[in-house]
Each structure stands twice: as structure tokens, then as C-alpha cells.
SELO-799361 format. One record per residue (C-alpha): x, y, z. Coordinates in steps of 0.1 Angstrom, whole numbers, plus 5000, padded with zeros to 4 digits. Each point is the difference from the previous one (the first is absolute). Last residue first. Layout:
<atoms>
XYZ;...
</atoms>
This chain:
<atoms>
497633494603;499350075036;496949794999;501649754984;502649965025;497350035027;498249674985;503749845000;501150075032;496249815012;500249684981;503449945018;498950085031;497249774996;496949915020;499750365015;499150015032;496950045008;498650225029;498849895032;496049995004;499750295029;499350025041;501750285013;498249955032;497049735003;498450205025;499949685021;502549794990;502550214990;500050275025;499849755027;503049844985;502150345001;498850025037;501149645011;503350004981;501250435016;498949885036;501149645002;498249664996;497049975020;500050315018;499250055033;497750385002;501350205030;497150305000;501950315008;499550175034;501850344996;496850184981;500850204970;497750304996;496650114993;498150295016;496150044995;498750305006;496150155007;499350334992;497949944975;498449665005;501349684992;497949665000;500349685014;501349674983;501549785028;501149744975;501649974965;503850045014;498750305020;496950214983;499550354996;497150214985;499850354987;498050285007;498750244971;499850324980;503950085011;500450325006;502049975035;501949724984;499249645020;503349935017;503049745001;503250005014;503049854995;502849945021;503449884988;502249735013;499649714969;501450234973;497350154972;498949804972;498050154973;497249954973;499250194972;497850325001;500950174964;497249924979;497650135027;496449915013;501449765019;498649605000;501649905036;503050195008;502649775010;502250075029;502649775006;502149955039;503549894996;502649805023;500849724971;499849655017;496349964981;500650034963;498650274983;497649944973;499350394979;497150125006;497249984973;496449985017;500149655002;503750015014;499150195030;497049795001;502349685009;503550014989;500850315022;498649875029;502649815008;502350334995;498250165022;496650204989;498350334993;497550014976;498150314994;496250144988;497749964971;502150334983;501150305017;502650005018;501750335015;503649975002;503350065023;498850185024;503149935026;499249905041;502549694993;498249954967;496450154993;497749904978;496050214997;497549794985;497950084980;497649734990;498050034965;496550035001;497549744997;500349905035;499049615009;503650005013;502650274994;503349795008;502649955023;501249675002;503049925025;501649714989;501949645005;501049885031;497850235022;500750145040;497450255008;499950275030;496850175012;500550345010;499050095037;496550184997;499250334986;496349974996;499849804969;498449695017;499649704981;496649844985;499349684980;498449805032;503350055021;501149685000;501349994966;500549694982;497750124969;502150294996;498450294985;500650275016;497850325003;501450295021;498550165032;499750325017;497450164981;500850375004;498550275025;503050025017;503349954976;500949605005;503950005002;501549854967;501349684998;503349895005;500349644981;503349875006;502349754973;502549795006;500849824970;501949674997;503249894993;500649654986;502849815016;501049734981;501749725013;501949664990;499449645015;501949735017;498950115040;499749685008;495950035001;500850154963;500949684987;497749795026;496950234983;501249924962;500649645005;496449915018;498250294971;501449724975;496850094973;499050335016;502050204975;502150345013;500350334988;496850185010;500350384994;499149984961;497649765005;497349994980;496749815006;501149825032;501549675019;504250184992;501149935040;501050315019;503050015023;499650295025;502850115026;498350145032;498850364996;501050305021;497950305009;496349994980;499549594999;496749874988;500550244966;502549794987;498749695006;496850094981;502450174974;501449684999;496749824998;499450254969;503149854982;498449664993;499149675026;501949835027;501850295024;502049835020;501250245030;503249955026;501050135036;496250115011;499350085034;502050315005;497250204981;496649834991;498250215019;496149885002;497150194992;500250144967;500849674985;498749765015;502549715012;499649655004;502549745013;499749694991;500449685017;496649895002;499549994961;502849774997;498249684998;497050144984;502150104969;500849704991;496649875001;498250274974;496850125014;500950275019;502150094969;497050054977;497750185023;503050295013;498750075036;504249965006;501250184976;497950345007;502650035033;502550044977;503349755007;503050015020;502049675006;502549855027;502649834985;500949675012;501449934963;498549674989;496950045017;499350335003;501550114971;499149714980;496050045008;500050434994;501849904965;497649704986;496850135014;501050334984;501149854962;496549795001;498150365011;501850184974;497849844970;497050105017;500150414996;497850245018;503450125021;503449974992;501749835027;502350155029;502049805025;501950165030;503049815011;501449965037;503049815009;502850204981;503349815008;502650255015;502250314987;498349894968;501750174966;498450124967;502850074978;500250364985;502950014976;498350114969;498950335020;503250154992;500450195034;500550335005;502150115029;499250365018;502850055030;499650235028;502350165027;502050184980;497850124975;498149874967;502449754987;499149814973;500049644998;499549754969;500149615009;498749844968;501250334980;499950355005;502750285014;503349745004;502450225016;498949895038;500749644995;498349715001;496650095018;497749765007;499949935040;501950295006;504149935000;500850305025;501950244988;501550105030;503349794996;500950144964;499750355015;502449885027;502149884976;500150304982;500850245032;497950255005;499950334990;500350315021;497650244987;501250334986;497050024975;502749914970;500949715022;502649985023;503149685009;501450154971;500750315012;501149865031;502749774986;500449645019;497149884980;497849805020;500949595001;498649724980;501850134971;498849824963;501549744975;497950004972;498649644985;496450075017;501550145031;503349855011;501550065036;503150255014;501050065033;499749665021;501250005029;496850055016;498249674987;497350104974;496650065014;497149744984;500549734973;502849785010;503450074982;501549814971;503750074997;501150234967;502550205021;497150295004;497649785018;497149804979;496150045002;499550394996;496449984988;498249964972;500749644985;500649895035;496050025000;498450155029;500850165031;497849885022;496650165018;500850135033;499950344991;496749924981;497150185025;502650295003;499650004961;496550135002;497849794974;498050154970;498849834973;498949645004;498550135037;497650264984;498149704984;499249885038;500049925033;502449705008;500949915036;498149705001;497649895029;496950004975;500950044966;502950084974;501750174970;503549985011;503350234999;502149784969;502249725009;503549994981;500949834964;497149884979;497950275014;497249875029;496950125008;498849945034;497049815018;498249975036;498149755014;496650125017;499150045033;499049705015;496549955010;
</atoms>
């Protein structure tokens, strides 16, 4: 099968580094941030709003080097030498360096894909230079546009499950795409044994032109260029959690109980899909937690193995703890660490880029992106962050301790988690509510950001669709207005008498 098609965010202005699949040259997060300014020598100039655009007479010049006879060109309004100063000391810096020439300054600094100028510290196209041979540009994330660098052909479908009213929206969507579209569709292999749509005639006559996948089994990477996710926010941690490197943009249709991460309504799904299809459509890029297991080598004489309780397990409820390689997680939303069926309170020992910072002790700890920060996060009082912001909250759950309040920490820190030494009991962990297994003593569980985001379409834009998400479904800042008062006139005069 082809490999998949590959996509880019865009600014409103100049092409971004892309976020892509398959064949593509993009990798990751790290590649919004950071790119070597050999790899943009080629790159133009920019703007003639910031560069020397007209010749020293007042005639208009091409952008690049000024013609040789030339000795003097404009700057910004300012009139500025092109050649190196004639006198020596001048010609030095205050190290003893030989300077070089304005222009040829001007020349080097390459136009990067965002960055306007090199005096502008922050902004829609920020930069900050780290060194000579590297660049750092931050990107307002209100300009990432989801771009195709060809048509995506392959489309994975996923419904909520135990739920009848998505099967009519399914049957619709999987037989449009194929038909209409020429796409080739993705589904769980559970769908097809599903009793109710074996029996529904619409769905029969596509039923031999999907492709099934079970999770666990089959890689889904570099065959995927799109997913539909038809259903509420857990099939996009579903979606989420199918892909640990990179993760094919995601546009998830509002068919469950709340929402929050699902902007868009079923009712014109065939306008909605062609929309983004051509590439019409605005991105968010959630970041997602990496997070590693080490456990503790197995001391001789010990029982070697750790309960978990994961009903999708294949290993029958038990894992080694004898030192293996550390199992890696990617989640969307949280890391829960909490002190299970203990009656005692969890202590748990935080540490931040190899920093004790605290000891917790309450019913355990919440750490979680900013998408996850409006789901338990925000339950157990975090503050609602929204989810461009490079941040990672930790929110103690129930602490024993007036003075524990929440906190967010930058995006590119580590933390670490441990069971205290004198702590009267384990803990227990779970991923974006699965893969629940215990922690021993010993054992430690590092969290940081991940560089494969989760590229979520939105339906609107990035700042409309999350504001209305806050108001619909955790009906934010939701009051009766207050009255005005009927009567200006009436009013003066009740404060005059007041006064008198």
C-alpha cells in the first residue's frame, strides 16, 4: 500500500517545517523550534519592508546583493555603508574581532520561514538566537494551517463503541468515503461481527472493502494519512493512543455525551470532510506525555511480579519487575498517580529535572497537558489551560495540606515520580484512564513532553473552538446578566437624597 500522504502547517505568510507521515521529511514537535540556518541559506529575503530594497540615489534595487558601484543603500529609513570601514579601529570590535561589513550582515540573515526581523524578541514570528549556527523561532500557534503535500487516500474510521445511534452516522461516512471519495477506509476489526450493522443493507455493500485492523497487532503507522473519529472525546484518546510516534491529523465529529475535544456536528459531515480534504481547515497540535516505567530489579528471594489490572492485557494480570527495558507511554490527557484501595495516604516523592521538589501526600497526583487540564485536572481544581501553551500541570489530588495548590512547569522538563522510602503503601498508576498497574518502591515513573503532538482539525479556529467548548460543555462563566437600571434619571436623584 502506499505510504501515507504527508501534511504541513502553514503561517499566514511563509511555510512552516512540517508535521508529517510516511515518505515526508517531517519528524517532529522539535522541528517548530529549532532549525539550523545552513538548512535556510537558500531561503528568501523577505519583506521589502525589512530589508535594504532601494539603492542609495532613491532607485529601486532587486532584493539580493547590491550592484558594485553602489556605496551607500537604505536600512529601515537610515541610510547605511555597504562597504567595511576604511579605519582599522573601527573595522574591530571590543574583542579585537574584525567586523563585518553591514551589508554583509544584512545578507546572512537569512529570512527563516517565520521570522521578521531579528530585533523582534516575541510575537507571531518571535526568534531568538541561541548561537551561530542555530536559530530557535516560536511560532504563534494561531497560524497553523493544516496543509496536504498530496491528496490523502487512506482514512481510518473510529466509532464509539456499545452505542446504536453512531452506527446510522458510520454507515453513512465509511459508504461516502468510499464511494464518493475513492478513499480507502480503516475500521476495528470488532465492526465488522457487529449484529446490528450486518444486518443493515447499506452497510453490506461496503463491508468487503474495508480494511480491519486490531489493535495491538497490526501497525497502523505510514498507512494512515487521515482519522474520523465519530463519537465523544474518549475515541480521541482511542486515536490517540493507536499511534505512539507521529499521528495523522484527527477531525472528531461531536456523536457523544460531552464533547469538549469534539468540535464538529455530524449534520453536513459531506461539506465538513471535502473542507478539510482541500486542505481548508485550522490545526492544533496537542502535546502529549511521554512517560517510562523503570522498574525495580527483582532482589533474589522476592516475588518477581507486579499486579495490573488491565483488562486488555495479554499477560494474564502480571508483568515482570525484574529489571526489564522500561515501558514507554504516550497519553493525551493524564498521568494518575494515586494510592488505590490503600487507606493510607500516598507519598510520593516529585522530582523535577533530577530536583526533589516535594513529597505528596494526599490521594495521589495529577499530571496532565494542557488538554488534559480541563478534564480531571480541572475536577480536582487546576486551573484550564488552553492547549497551544507548551506547559505540563501538576495537580495534587485531595492533599493533606492547605497550602498544596496546583502548578504549571515549562513543557521540556522531566519529572520524576517515586514511592517515598517510608511510605506505608504502594501506589497505583494509570495512562489516560487505561493500563492501570501498580507501583512498587523502587520503581519510577518519568514524565515529560513527548515530540509527537496529536494534530486535532478544528472546526473553526483555535482560540473560537476552545472558548466554545468551555461554554458549552462546562458551561464556563455562565451567569443571569445584571440589570440595568430603568432610569438614569430616577437613579441621580435616589443618590442625591442619599447624600443629602
Amino acid at each position: 500500500m502506499e505510504s501515507a500522504s504527508s501534511f504541513k502547517e502553514e503561517t499566514s505568510n511563509s511555510t512552516m517545517p512540517s508535521l508529517s507521515m510516511g515518505t515526508s521529511t517531517i519528524n517532529s514537535y522539535s522541528d517548530l523550534f529549532q532549525t539550523p540556518t545552513e538548512e535556510l541559506s537558500s531561503v528568501n529575503l523577505g519583506s521589502d519592508k525589512d530589508q535594504p530594497t532601494e539603492l542609495g540615489n532613491g532607485t529601486p534595487g532587486p532584493l539580493g546583493i547590491p550592484p558594485k558601484s553602489d556605496k551607500r543603500r537604505t536600512f529601515r529609513g537610515k541610510a547605511v555603508e555597504l562597504d567595511a570601514p576604511k579605519d582599522e579601529d573601527e573595522s574591530k570590535d571590543k574583542d579585537g574581532k574584525k567586523k563585518e561589513p553591514l551589508w554583509d550582515s544584512l545578507k546572512r540573515r537569512t529570512r527563516s520561514l517565520n521570522a521578521p526581523s531579528p530585533i523582534q524578541q516575541f510575537g507571531p514570528c518571535g526568534r531568538i538566537m541561541k548561537n551561530s549556527a542555530m536559530v530557535m523561532q516560536i511560532q504563534d500557534p494561531a497560524f497553523q494551517r493544516l496543509t496536504w503535500y498530496k491528496p490523502p487516500l487512506t482514512v481510518l474510521v473510529i466509532k464509539k463503541t456499545r452505542d446504536v445511534s453512531v452506527l446510522n452516522p458510520f454507515v453513512q461516512l465509511t459508504q461516502w468515503l468510499i464511494i464518493d471519495k475513492r478513499m480507502v477506509v480503516h475500521v476495528e476489526a470488532a465492526i465488522m461481527d457487529d449484529k446490528v450493522l450486518t444486518s443493515n443493507a447499506d452497510f453490506l455493500t461496503i463491508r468487503d472493502k474495508l480494511q480491519v485492523f486490531r489493535e495491538g497487532r497490526d501497525d497502523l503507522t505510514d498507512k494512515i494519512d487521515f482519522i474520523i473519529c465519530l463519537g465523544g472525546d474518549g475515541t480521541l484518546l482511542y486515536a490517540s493512543s493507536l499511534f505512539q510516534q507521529s499521528v495523522p491529523p484527527v477531525m472528531a465529529f461531536h456523536l457523544g455525551s460531552l464533547g469538549f475535544l469534539t468540535p464538529f456536528l455530524f449534520d453536513n459531515f459531506q461539506e465538513q470532510v471535502t473542507n478539510v480534504l482541500e486542505g481548508n481547515a485550522a490545526l492544533t497540535l496537542r502535546s502529549r506525555l511521554k512517560c517510562t516505567l523503570k522498574r525495580r530489579p527483582s532482589v533474589e528471594g522476592e516475588n518477581n511480579h507486579v499486579r495490573q489490572n488491565n483488562p486488555g492485557s495479554s499477560s494474564n494480570g502480571i508483568i515482570q519487575s525484574d529489571g526489564r527495558a522500561p515501558k514507554n507511554f504516550l497519553v493525551l490527557n493524564e498521568v494518575v498517580v494515586d494510592r488505590g484501595p490503600s487507606p493510607y495516604l500516598s507519598n510520593v516523592d516529585l522530582y523535577i529535572d533530577g530536583k526533589h521538589v516535594t513529597v505528596v501526600q494526599g490521594d495521589g497526583l495529577i499530571v496532565s497537558t494542557p488538554t488534559g487540564s480541563t478534564a480531571y485536572a480541572v475536577a480536582a481544581g487546576a486551573s484550564m489551560i488552553h492547549p497551544s501553551v507548551p506547559a505540563i500541570m501538576i495537580t495534587p489530588i485531595c492533599p493533606h495540606s492547605l497550602s498544596f495548590r496546583p502548578i504549571v512547569v515549562p513543557a521540556g522538563v522531566e519529572l520524576k515520580i517515586k514511592i517515598s522510602p517510608d511510605s506505608r503503601n504502594t501506589a497505583w498508576v494509570s495512562f489516560d484512564g487505561r493500563n492501570r498497574q501498580e507501583l512498587q518502591h523502587g520503581d519510577v515513573l518519568s514524565v515529560t513532553t513527548s515530540i509527537f503532538p496529536v494534530p486535532s482539525i478544528c472546526a473553526q479556529d483555535q482560540i473560537q473552538d476552545w472558548f466554545d467548548s468551555l461554554a458549552d460543555c462546562l458551561q464556563w462563566n455562565v451567569r443571569k446578566r445584571q440589570k440595568t437600571f430603568e432610569s438614569m434619571d430616577d437613579s441621580s436623584e435616589g443618590y442625591d437624597m442619599m447624600d443629602s
